[in-house]
N, C-alpha and C positions, 0 to 999 in steps of 0.2 A: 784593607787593600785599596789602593785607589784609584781609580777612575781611569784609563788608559785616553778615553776621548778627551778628557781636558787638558791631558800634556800638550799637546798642538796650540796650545792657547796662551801658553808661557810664551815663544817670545812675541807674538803679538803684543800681548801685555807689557813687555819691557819694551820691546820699539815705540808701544804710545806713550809708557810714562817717560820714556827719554827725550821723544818729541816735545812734548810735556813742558821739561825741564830747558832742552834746550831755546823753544819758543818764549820764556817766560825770561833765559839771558838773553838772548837778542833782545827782545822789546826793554829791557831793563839797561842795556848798553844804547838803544837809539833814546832814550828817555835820560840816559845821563851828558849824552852827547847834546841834547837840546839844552839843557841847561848850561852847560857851559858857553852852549853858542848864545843864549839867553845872557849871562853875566856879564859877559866881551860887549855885546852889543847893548844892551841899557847901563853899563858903568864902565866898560872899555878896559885898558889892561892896567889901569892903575889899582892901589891899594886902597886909595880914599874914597874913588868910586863902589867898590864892593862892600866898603863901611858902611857906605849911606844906608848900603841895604836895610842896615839895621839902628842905625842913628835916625832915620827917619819918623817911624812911630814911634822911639823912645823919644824923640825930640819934641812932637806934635803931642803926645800923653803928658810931657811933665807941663811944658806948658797950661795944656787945658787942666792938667790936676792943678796948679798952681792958683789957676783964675778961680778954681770954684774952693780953693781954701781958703782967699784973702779975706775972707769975714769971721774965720777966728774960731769959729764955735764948729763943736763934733756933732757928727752925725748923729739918727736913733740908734739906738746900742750902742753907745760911746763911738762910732768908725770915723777913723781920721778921715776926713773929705779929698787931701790930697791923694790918700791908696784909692777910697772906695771910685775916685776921678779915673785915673792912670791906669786899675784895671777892669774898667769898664769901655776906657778909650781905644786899648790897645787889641783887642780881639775884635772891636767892628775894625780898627782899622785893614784888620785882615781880609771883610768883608767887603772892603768899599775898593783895596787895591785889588784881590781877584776880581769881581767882579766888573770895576771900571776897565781892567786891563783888556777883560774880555773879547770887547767889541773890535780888537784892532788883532786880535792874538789870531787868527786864519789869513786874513787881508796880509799881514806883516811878513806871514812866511809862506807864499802861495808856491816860489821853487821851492821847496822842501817837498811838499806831497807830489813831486815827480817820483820820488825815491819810493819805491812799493813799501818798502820794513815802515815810511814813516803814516802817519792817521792822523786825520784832525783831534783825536784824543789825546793821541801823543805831544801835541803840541802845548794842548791845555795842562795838561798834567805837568809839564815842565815848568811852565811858567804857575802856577799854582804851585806846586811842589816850593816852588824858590819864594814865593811871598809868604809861604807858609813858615818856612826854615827863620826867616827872619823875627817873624811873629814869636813862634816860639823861642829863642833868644832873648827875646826882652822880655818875654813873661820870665823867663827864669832868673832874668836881670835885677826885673822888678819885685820877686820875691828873693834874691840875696839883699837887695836893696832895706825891702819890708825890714827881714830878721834884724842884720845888721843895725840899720838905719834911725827905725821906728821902734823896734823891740818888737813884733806883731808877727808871730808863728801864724803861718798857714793851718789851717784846722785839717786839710786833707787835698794836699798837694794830687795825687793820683786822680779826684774827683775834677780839679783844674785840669788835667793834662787830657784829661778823656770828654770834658767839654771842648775844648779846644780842637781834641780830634776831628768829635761830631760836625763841631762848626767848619773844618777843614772840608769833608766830605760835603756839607750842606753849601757852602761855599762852590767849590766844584761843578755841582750838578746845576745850579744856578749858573754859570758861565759856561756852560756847553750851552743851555737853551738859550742864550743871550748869542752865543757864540755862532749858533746856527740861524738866529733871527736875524742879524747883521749880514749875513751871509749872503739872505731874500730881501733882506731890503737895508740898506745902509742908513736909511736915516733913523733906524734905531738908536744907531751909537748915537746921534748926538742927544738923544731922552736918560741914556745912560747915568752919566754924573749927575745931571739935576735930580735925579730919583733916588739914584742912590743917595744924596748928603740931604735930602726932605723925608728922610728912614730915618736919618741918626736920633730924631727926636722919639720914635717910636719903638726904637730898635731893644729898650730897656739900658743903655748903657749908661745911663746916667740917673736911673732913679731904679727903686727897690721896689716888687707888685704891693710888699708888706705897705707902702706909705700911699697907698691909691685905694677908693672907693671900689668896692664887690664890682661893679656893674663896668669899669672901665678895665679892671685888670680882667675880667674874662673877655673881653672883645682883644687886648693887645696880646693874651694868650693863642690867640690863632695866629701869631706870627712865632714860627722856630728861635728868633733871633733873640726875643724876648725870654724864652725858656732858657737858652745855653747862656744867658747872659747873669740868671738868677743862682744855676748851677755852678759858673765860675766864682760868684760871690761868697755860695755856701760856701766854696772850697776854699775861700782864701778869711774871711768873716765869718765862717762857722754859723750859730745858731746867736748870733748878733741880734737879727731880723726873722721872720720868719719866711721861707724860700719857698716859691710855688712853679713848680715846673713836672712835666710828665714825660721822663724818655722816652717810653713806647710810642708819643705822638712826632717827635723829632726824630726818630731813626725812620719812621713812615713817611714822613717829608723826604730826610734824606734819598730813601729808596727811590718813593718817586719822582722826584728832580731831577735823579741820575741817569731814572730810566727813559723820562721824557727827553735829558739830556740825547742820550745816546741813540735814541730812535730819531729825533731832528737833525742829528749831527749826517746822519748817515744818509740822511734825504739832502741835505744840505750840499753836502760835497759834490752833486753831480752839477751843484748854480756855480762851484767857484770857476771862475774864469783864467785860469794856469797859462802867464805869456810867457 
C-alpha cells in the first residue's frame, strides 16, 4: 500500500524536472544563437569565409607535416613523419585558437551580458564550441586522408575522438581563467599569444615520451597537453611506440580548470564595465 504523504510530492517533482528541461533549452537556444552571431561576425555571410574555419588548421598541419617529412626517412616504428606531423599539429591547434581567442571573447561582446538568459560562460562555450567543430573536421579529414591516402588504419579511432574530447573540456577551462584574468587586468591578453606558441615545443605534439630520457618525460608529464597528445597518437599509431599517459590525471586538471574557470568568471563579471 503506498504512502499517502508522498503523493503531494509528484507534481513538485514534474514541475522541477520540467523546469529542468526547459532551462537546459533556453540556455541551449542562447548558446546556438551565439554562435551563429559568432560565424557572421569572424567570416561574415559568405561561404569561403565559414571554410576557412576549417581550411585553416588543415592548411597550417599539412604544411608543417610537410616541412618535417622533406628528409625522407620514417619515424621509430616505421610512422610516416608527415601523419605522425599533421596529427599532432592539429589538436594543439585547437589549443592555441581557444585559448588565444580568449582574452578578447568578454571585451568583444560586453552588450550581450545586458540580456539576463546570456553569462560570460555562454559566451565562451560558443566560441570554443565553434573552434572545436572545426578541429574536429579535419581530424576526420585527416584520417579518410590517412586510410585512403597513405594505406595507415587508425588502430582505435574512439580512443582519438575521446582525447580530443578531453582536450576540448581542458581547453575550455583554461579560457574561462584567462577569460576572467583579462577581465582584471588587460594587459594579460597581450602575454597571451607569446605563451601560448613558447607551449608548442613542450606541448608533446611533435615528439613521442617513447623517444626522451626517464628524467625529462616525467617533468613534461605534469603538463595535460602532453598526455592527450600521446593518447591521440596510440589511437591513430597504435603500439608503434610505446605511449605514456594517465587519464585519471587529465580528467582532474580538466575538473579543476573548469572549476577555477568558473568561480573567476563569476567574480569577474561584476569588473566588466557594460557602455
Amino acid at each position: 500500500m503506498s504512502d499517502a504523504s508522498s503523493l503531494p510530492n509528484l507534481p513538485a517533482r514534474r514541475a522541477r524536472r520540467h523546469w529542468i528541461i526547459e532551462g537546459a533549452a533556453i540556455q541551449w537556444r542562447v548558446i546556438s544563437a551565439l554562435i551563429m552571431r559568432e560565424m557572421q561576425t569572424r567570416f561574415g555571410r559568405h561561404n569561403l569565409g565559414f571554410l576557412w574555419l576549417f581550411l585553416e588548421p588543415l592548411v597550417l598541419g599539412t604544411v608543417l607535416g610537410l616541412m618535417h617529412s622533406t628528409h625522407g626517412r620514417s619515424m621509430p616504428g616505421g610512422v610516416d613523419p608527415f601523419l605522425f606531423s599533421i596529427v599532432g599539429y592539429v589538436p594543439f591547434f585547437m589549443f592555441r585558437s581557444v585559448v588565444n581567442r580568449s582574452g578578447t571573447a568578454l571585451h568583444s561582446n560586453l552588450t550581450l551580458l545586458f540580456h539576463r538568459q546570456v553569462t560570460p560562460v555562454d559566451v565562451l562555450v560558443s566560441r570554443n564550441l565553434l573552434e572545436a567543430a572545426a578541429v574536429f573536421g579535419v581530424i576526420l579529414l585527416v584520417l579518410g586522408v590517412a586510410i585512403w591516402w597513405a594505406g595507415v588504419w587508425p588502430a582505435d579511432v574512439s580512443e582519438i575522438f575521446f582525447a580530443m574530447l578531453l582536450m576540448f573540456f581542458l581547453c575550455h577551462g583554461v579560457s574561462m581563467i584567462l577569460a576572467a584574468g583579462v577581465a582584471n587586468w588587460e594587459g594579460l591578453e597581450r602575454l597571451i599569444h607569446p605563451v601560448t606558441y613558447l607551449s608548442m615545443p613542450l606541448s608533446g605534439a611533435f615528439f613521442a615520451l617513447a623517444w626522451l630520457p626517464p628524467e625529462l618525460r616525467e617533468v613534461l608529464l605534469w603538463n595535460p597537453l602532453v598526455h592527450l597528445h600521446e593518447m591521440i597518437r596510440e589511437g591513430m599509431f597504435g603500439h608503434a611506440f610505446p605511449s605514456y599517459y594517465d587519464v585519471g590525471y587529465v580528467v582532474r586538471s580538466i575538473l579543476i580548470v573548469n572549476l577555477l574557470g568558473l568561480a573567476y568568471l563569476r567574480g569577474a563579471r561584476r569588473k566588466l564595465e557594460i557602455f
